[in-house]
C-alpha positions in Angstrom: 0.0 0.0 0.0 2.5 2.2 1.0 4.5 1.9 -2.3 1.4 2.3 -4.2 0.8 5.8 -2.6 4.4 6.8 -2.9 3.8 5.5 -7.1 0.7 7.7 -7.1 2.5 10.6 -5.3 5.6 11.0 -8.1 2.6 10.6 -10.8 1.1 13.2 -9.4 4.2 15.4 -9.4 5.3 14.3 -12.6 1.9 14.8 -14.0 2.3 18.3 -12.5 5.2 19.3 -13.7 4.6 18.6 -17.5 1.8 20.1 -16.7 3.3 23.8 -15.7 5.9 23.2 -18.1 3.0 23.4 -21.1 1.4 26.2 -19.9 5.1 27.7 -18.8 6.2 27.3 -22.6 2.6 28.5 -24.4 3.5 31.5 -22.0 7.0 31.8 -23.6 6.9 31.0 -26.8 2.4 31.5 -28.2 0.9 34.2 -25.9 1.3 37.8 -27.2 4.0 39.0 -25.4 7.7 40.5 -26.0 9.9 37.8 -27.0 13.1 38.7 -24.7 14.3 35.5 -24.6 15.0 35.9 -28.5 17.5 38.9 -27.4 20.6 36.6 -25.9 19.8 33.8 -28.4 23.3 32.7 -30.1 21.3 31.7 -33.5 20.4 35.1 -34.0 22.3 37.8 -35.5 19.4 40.1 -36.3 18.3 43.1 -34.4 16.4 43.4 -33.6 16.3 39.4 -33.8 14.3 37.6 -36.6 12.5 41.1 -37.6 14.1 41.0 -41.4 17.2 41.8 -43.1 19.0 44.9 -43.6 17.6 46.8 -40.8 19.1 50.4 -41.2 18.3 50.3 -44.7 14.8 48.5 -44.6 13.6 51.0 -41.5 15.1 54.0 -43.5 13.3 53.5 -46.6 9.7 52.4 -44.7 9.9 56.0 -43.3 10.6 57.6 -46.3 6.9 56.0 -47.5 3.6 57.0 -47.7 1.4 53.6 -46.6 -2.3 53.5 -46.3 -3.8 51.7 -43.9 -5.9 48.9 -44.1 -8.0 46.6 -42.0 -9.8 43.3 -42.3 -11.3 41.1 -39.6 -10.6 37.8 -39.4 -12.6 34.8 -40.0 -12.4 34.6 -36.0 -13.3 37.8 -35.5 -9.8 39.6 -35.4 -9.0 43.1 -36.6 -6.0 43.0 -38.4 -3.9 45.8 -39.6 -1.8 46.0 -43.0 0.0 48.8 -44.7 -0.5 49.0 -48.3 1.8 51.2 -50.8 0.2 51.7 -54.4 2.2 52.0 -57.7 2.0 53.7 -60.5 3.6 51.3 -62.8 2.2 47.8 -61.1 -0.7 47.1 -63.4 -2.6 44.6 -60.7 1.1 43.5 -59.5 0.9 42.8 -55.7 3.4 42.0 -53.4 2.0 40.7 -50.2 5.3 40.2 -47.4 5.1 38.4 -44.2 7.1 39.2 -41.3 8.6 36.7 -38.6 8.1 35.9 -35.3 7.6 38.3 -32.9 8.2 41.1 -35.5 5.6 43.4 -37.9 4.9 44.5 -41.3 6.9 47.8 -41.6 9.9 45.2 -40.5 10.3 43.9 -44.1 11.5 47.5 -45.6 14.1 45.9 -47.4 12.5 43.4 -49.3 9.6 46.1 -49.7 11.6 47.9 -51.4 12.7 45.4 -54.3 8.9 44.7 -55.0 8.1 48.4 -55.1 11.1 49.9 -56.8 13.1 47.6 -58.8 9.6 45.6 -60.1 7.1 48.6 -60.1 4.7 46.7 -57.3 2.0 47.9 -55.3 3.2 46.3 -52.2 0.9 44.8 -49.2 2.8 44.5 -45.5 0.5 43.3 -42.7 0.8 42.6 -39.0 0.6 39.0 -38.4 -2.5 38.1 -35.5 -0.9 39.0 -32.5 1.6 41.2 -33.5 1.9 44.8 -34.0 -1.3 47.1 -34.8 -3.4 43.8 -35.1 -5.7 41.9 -32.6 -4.9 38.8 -30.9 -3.3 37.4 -27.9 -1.7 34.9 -29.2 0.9 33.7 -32.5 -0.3 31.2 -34.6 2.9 30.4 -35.9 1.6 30.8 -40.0 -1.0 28.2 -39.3 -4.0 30.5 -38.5 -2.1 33.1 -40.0 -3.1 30.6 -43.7 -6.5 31.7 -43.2 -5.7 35.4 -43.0 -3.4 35.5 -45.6 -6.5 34.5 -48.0 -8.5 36.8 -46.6 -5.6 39.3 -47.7 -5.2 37.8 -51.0 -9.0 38.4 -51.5 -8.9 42.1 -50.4 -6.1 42.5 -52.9 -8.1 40.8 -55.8 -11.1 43.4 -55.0 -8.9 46.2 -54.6 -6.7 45.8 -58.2 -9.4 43.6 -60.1 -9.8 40.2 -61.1 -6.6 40.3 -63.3 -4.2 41.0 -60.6 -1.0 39.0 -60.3 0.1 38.4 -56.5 3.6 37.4 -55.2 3.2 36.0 -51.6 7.0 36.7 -49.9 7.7 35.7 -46.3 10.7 35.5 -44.0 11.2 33.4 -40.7 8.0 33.0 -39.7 6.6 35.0 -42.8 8.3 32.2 -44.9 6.1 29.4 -43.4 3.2 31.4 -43.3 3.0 31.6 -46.9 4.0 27.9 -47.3 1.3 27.5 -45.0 -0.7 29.1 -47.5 0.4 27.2 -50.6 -1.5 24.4 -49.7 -4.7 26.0 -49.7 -7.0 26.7 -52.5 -5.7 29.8 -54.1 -7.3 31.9 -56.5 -5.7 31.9 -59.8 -4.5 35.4 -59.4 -1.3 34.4 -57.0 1.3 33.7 -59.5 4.0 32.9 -56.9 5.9 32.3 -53.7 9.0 33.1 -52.1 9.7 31.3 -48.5 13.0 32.8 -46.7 14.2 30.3 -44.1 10.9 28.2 -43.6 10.7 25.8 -40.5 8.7 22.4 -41.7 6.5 22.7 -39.1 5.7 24.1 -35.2 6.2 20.7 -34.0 9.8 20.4 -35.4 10.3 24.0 -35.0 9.6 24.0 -30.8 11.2 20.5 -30.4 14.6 21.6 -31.8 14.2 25.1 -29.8 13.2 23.3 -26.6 16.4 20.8 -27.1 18.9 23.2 -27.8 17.8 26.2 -25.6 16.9 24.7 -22.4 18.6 21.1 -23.0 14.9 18.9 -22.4 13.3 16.5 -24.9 10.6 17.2 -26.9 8.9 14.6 -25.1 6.0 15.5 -23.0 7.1 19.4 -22.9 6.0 19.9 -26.5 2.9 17.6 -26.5 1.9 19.5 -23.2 2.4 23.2 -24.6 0.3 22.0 -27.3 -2.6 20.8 -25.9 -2.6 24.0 -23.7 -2.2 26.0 -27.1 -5.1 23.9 -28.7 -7.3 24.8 -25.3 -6.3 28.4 -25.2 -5.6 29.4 -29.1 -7.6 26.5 -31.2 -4.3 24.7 -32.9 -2.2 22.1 -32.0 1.4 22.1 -33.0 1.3 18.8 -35.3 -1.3 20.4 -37.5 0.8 23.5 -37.8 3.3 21.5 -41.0 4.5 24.1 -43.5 5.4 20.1 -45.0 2.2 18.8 -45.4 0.7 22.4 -46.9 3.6 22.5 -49.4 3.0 19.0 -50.5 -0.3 20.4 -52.2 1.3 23.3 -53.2 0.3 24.3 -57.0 2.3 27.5 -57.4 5.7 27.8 -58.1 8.1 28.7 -55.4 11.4 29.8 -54.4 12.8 28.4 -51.4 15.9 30.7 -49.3 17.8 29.6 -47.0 21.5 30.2 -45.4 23.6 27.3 -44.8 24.5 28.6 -41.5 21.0 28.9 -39.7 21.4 27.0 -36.8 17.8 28.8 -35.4 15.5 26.9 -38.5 18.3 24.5 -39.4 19.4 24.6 -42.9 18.2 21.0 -43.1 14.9 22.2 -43.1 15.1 23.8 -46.4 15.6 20.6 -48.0 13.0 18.3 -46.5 10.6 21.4 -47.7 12.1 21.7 -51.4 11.9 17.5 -51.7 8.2 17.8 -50.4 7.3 20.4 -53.0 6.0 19.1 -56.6 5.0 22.0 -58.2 7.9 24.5 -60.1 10.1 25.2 -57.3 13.8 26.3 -57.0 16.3 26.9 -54.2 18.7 29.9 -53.5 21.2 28.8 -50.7 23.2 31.6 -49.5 26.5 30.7 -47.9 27.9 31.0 -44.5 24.1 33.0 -43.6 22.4 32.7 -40.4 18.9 32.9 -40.2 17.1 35.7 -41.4 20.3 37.3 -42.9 20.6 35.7 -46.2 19.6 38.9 -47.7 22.4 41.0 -45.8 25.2 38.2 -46.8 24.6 38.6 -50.5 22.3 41.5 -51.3 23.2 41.6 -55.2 22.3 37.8 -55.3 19.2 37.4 -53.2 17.7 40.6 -55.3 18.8 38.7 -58.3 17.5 35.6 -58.1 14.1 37.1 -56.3 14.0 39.4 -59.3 14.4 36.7 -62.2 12.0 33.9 -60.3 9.3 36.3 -59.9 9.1 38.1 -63.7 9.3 34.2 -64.8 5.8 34.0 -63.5 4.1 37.1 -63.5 
């Protein structure tokens, strides 16, 4: 009897622990809060981290802009906030850019800036749910985000006309997000897609965080914070697969990566570009850590961005 209670006592403790560790990591790493943890992160060389390349420049030329504003709400009910800068020359070309975790839409200045000025774009920047001037308390990681994103692609459609041509370009986070979005059923009008260091999916994503930031196994810590994140924000972190979206992916796409991201290993890239059958093509930049593939070899990233996208549209 007695070893009986003292087996029911450590389940109980056990039990309790992976318990408070879910909701310890949904707190860390899914509710809407700064990510300062990110800040002394060795994987990131980006500052501020993961918010885009080419800060200076990208911030710079964001201010020297005139954006209109422009809100939607969400299928769940969620304002959400995007800046949208018109061009002259874009007859119905769109650029829609997605930032990355824990950043926001005037983040992505620099890669902005290609769209708008070298390729004469109308370019559309939003706030991901849960991060800058749009609602939610919580980061859905691109999966949720999927559902906004053609919600965006829509407002663009009504706002250029049925002939419009839409490039979906995302980085970090923003580059899963718009895999995310590949497998859905797009309208014809989205031409292509260009994914800058993609994680497969949430699940792989938190795992290889959780083993090399705080040294535990992905086992029960990340099947605990996602059961709390299913209770609290509606996903789990297995549905969340960039892999399984881009596997019915019809579009072409460009996959980026640096061969020196050790935050979404380079590795990644490649189970993502085998997983793709439609058009696809890879731009590996070397010796870049994540995010910064566009600051290690500006002349090649605008390049290669540049020729993929006038192949299609």
């Amino acid at each position: 009897m007695l070893w009986s209670l003292i087996g029911l006592l450590i389940i109980i403790v056990l039990a309790g622990g992976v318990g408070y560790g879910g909701f310890f990591f949904y707190r860390i790493a899914i509710k809407r809060a700064p990510k300062v943890f990110l800040s002394n992160n060795r994987d990131l060389k980006a500052n501020p981290p993961v918010a885009g390349a080419s800060w200076g420049e990208g911030q710079n030329w964001i201010s020297s802009q005139t954006f209109q504003n422009v809100e939607i709400v969400s299928e769940d009910g969620l304002k959400l906030r995007a800046y949208m800068l018109p061009s002259s020359r874009a007859e119905g070309r769109t650029a829609i850019i997605a930032h990355g975790y824990s950043g926001k839409g005037k983040d992505m200045g620099a890669y902005a800036k290609i769209y708008a000025e070298l390729l004469g774009y109308n370019v559309l920047i939003p706030d991901a749910r849960g991060h800058g001037e749009s609602g939610g308390d919580y980061i859905g990681f691109g999966w949720h985000e999927r559902r906004d994103y053609l919600q965006w692609i829509q407002y663009v459609v009504e706002k250029t006309g049925p002939e419009a041509k839409i490039i979906l370009h995302g980085v970090s986070m923003g580059g899963a997000t718009v895999l995310m979005t590949s497998g859905e059923d797009l309208p014809s009008q989205v031409k292509a897609i260009v994914s800058d260091c993609a994680y497969t999916s949430v699940k792989a994503q938190l795992a290889y965080q959780l083993r090399r930031m705080y040294r535990l196994p992905s086992f029960p810590f990340v099947n605990s914070a996602s059961l709390v994140t299913r209770l609290k924000s509606g996903y789990s972190f297995g549905e969340a697969s960039a892999l399984n979206q881009v596997r019915k992916a019809r579009v072409p796409i460009l996959f980026i990566h640096g061969d020196a991201d050790t935050f979404v290993p380079f590795s990644m890239m490649n189970e993502l570009y085998e997983a793709c059958q439609s058009p696809k093509e890879q731009f590996i930049v070397h010796d870049a850590g994540h995010g910064t593939s566009y600051d290690k070899d500006k002349p090649g990233y605008v390049d290669r961005v540049v020729s993929f996208v006038t192949r299609y549209v």
